[in-house]
Backbone as a chain_set.jsonl record, in Angstrom:
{"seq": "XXXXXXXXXXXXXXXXXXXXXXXXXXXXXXXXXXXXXXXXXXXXXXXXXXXXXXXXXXXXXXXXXXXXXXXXXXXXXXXXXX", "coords": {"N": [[-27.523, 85.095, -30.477], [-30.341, 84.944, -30.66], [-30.904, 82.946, -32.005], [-30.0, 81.372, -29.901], [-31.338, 81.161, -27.659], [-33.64, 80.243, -28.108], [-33.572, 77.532, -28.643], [-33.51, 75.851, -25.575], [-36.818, 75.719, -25.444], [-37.606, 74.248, -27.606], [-35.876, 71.941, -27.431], [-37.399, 70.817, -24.942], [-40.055, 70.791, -26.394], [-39.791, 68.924, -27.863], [-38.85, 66.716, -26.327], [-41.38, 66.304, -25.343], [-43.094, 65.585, -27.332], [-41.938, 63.121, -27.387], [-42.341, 61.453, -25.539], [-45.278, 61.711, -25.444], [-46.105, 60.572, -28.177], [-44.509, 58.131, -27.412], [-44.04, 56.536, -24.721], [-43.365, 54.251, -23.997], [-40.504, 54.189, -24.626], [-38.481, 54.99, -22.369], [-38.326, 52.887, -20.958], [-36.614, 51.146, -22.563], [-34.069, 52.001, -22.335], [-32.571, 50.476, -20.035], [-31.05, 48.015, -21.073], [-28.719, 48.642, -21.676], [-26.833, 48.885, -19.467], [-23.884, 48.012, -18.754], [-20.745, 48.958, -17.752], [-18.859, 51.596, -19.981], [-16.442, 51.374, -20.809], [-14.626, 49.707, -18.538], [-11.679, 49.09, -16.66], [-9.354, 49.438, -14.267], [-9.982, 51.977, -12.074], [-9.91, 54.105, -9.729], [-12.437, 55.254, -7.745], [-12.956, 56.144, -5.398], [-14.096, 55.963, -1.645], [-17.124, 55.152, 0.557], [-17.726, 57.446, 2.855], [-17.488, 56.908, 6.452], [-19.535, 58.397, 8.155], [-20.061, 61.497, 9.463], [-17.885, 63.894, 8.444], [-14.696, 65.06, 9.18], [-12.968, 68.146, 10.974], [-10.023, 68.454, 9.955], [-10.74, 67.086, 7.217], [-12.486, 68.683, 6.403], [-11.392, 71.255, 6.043], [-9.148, 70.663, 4.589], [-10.332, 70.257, 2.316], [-11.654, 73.074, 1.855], [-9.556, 74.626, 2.012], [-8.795, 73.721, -0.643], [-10.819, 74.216, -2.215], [-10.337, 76.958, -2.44], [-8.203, 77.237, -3.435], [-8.26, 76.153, -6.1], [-10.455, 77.83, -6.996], [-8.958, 80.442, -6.506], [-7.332, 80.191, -8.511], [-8.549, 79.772, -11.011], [-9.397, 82.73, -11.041], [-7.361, 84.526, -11.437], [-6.69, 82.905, -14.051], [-8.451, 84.334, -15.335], [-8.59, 86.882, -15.049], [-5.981, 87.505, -16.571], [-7.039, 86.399, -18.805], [-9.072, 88.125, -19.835], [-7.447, 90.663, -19.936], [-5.735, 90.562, -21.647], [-7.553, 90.629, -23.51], [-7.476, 93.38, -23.852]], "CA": [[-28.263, 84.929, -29.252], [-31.53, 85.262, -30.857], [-31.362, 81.623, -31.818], [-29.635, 80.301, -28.853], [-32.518, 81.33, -26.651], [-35.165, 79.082, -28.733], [-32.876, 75.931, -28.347], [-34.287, 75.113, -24.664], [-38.14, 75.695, -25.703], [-37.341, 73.292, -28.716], [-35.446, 70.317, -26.616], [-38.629, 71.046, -24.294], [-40.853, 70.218, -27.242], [-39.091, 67.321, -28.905], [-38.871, 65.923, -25.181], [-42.579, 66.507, -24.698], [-43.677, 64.846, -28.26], [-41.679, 62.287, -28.095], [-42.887, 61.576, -23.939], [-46.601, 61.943, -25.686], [-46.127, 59.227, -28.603], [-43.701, 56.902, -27.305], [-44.794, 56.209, -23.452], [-42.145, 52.655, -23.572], [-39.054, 54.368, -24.943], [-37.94, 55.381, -21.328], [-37.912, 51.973, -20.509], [-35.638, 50.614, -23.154], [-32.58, 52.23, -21.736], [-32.216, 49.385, -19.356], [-30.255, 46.541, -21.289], [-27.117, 49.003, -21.285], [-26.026, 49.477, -17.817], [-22.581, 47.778, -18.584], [-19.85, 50.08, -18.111], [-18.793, 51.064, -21.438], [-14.861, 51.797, -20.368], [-14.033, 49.171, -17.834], [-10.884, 48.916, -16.061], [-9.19, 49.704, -12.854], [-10.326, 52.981, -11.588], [-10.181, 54.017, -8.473], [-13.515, 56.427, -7.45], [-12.6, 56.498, -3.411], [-14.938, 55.269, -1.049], [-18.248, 55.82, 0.693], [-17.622, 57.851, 4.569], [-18.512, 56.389, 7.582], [-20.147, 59.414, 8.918], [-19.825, 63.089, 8.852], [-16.611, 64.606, 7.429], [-14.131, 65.359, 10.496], [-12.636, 68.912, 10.779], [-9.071, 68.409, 9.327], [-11.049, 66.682, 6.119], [-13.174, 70.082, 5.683], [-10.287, 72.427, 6.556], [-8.472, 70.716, 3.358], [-11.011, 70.174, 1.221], [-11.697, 74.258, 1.946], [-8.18, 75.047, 1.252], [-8.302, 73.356, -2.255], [-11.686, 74.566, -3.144], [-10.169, 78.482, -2.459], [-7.254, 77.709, -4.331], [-9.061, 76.313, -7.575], [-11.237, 79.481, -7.015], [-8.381, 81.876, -7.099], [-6.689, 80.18, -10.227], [-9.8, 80.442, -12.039], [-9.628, 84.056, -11.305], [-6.395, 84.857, -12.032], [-6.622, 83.096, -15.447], [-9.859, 85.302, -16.176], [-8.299, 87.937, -15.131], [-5.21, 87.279, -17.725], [-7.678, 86.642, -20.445], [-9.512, 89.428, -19.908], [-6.39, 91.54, -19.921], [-4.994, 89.836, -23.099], [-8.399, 91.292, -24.771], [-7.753, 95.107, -23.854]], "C": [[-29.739, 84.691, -29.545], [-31.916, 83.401, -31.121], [-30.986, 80.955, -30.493], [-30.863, 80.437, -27.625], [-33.594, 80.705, -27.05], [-35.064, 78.158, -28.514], [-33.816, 75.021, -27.066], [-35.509, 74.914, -24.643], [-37.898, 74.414, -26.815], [-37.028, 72.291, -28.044], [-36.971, 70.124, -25.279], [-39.986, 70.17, -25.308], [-40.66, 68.896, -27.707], [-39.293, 66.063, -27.677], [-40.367, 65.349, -25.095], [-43.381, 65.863, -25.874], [-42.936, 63.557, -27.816], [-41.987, 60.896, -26.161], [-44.62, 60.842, -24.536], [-46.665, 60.63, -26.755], [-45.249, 57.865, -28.595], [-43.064, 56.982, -25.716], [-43.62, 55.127, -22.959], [-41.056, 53.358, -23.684], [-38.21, 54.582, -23.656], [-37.232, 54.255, -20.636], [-37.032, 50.902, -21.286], [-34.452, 51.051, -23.155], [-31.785, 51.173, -20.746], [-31.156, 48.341, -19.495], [-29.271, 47.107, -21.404], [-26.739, 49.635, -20.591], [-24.327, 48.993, -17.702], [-21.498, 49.216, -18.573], [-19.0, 49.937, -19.434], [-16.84, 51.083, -21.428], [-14.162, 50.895, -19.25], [-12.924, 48.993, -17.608], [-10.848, 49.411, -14.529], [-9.128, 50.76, -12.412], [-11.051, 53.008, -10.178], [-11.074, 55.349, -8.182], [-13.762, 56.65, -5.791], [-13.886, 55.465, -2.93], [-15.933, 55.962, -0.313], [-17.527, 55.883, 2.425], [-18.335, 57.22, 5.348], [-18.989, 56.982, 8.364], [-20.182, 60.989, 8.738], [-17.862, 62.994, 8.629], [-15.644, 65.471, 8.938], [-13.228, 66.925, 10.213], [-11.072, 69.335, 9.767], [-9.807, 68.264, 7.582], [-11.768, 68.183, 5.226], [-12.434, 71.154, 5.238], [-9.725, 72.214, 5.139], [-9.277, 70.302, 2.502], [-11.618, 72.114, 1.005], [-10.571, 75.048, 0.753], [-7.997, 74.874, -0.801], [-9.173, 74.066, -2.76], [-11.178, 76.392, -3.817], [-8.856, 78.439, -3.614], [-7.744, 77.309, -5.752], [-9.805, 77.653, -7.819], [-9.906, 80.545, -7.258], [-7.243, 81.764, -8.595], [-7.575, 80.154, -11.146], [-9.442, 81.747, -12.195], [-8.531, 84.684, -11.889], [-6.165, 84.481, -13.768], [-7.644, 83.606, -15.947], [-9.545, 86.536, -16.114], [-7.135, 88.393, -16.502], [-6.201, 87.641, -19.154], [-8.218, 87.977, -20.757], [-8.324, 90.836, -20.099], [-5.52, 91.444, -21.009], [-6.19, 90.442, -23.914], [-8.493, 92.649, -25.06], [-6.594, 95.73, -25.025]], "O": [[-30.395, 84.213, -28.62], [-32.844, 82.764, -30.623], [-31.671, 80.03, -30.058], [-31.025, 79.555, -26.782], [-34.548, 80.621, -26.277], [-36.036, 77.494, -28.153], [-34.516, 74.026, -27.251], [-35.823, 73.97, -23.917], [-38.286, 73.385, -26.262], [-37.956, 71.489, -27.934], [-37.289, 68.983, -24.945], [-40.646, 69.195, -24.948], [-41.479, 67.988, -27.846], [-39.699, 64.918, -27.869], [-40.589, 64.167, -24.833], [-44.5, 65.509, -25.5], [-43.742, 62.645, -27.999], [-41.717, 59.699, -26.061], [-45.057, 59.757, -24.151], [-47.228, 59.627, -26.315], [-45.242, 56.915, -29.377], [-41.924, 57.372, -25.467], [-43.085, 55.13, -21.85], [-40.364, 53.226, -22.674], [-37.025, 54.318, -23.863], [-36.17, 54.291, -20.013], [-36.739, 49.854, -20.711], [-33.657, 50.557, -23.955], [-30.557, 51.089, -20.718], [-30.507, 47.843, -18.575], [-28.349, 46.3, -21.285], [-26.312, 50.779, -20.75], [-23.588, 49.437, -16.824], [-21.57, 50.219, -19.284], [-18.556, 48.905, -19.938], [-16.246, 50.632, -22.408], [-13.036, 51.294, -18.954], [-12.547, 48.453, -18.648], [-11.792, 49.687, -13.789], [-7.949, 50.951, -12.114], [-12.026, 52.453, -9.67], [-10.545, 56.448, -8.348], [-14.67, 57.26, -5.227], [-14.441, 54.56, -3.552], [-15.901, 57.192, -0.326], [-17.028, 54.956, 3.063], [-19.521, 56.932, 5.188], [-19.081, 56.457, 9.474], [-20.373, 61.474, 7.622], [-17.008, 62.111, 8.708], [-16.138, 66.425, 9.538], [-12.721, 66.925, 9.091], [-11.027, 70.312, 9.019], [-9.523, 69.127, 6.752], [-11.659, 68.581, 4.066], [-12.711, 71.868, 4.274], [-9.692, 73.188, 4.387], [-8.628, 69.786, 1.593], [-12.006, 72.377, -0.134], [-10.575, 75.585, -0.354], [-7.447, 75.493, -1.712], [-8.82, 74.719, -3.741], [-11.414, 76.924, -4.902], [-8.586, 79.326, -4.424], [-7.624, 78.177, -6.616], [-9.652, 78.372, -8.806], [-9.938, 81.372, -8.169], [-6.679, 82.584, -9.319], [-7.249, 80.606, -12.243], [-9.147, 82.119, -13.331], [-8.732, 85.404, -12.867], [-5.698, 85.261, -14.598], [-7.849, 83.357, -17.135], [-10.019, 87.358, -16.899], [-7.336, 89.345, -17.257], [-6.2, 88.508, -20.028], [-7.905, 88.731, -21.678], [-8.729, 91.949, -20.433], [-4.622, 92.26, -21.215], [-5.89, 90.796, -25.054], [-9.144, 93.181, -25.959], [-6.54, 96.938, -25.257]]}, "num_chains": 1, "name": "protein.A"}
């Protein structure tokens, strides 16, 4: 722990030199915007407004049930370490 707590002051620094002598580098990320994985993937689509009660109700439902299988397998692990 003693090192892992220096890590973010360090990427802080390296960020902050390298910010201080090289001012352009930010802007040479530009020429690769291609996607590097292309095919047919489907990422849904953009809503045409707010989010209608049925849509919340089951997007609720799922979030509680990912939430309680998280817990249950933390609870396992944790119970596998006693």
């Amino acid at each position: 722990m003693a090192v892992q707590v220096r890590i973010p002051p360090a990427l802080a620094a390296v960020h902050n030199f390298i910010r201080i002598h090289d001012k352009d580098e930010i802007y040479e990320f530009g020429d690769n915007l291609e996607d590097q994985e292309p095919g047919d993937r489907h990422c849904g689509e953009l809503a045409q407004g707010p989010t209608g009660r049925a849509k919340k109700t089951r997007a609720e439902i799922k979030r509680d049930g990912i939430a309680q299988a998280m817990w249950i397998s933390y609870q396992e692990h944790v119970n596998e370490g006693i």
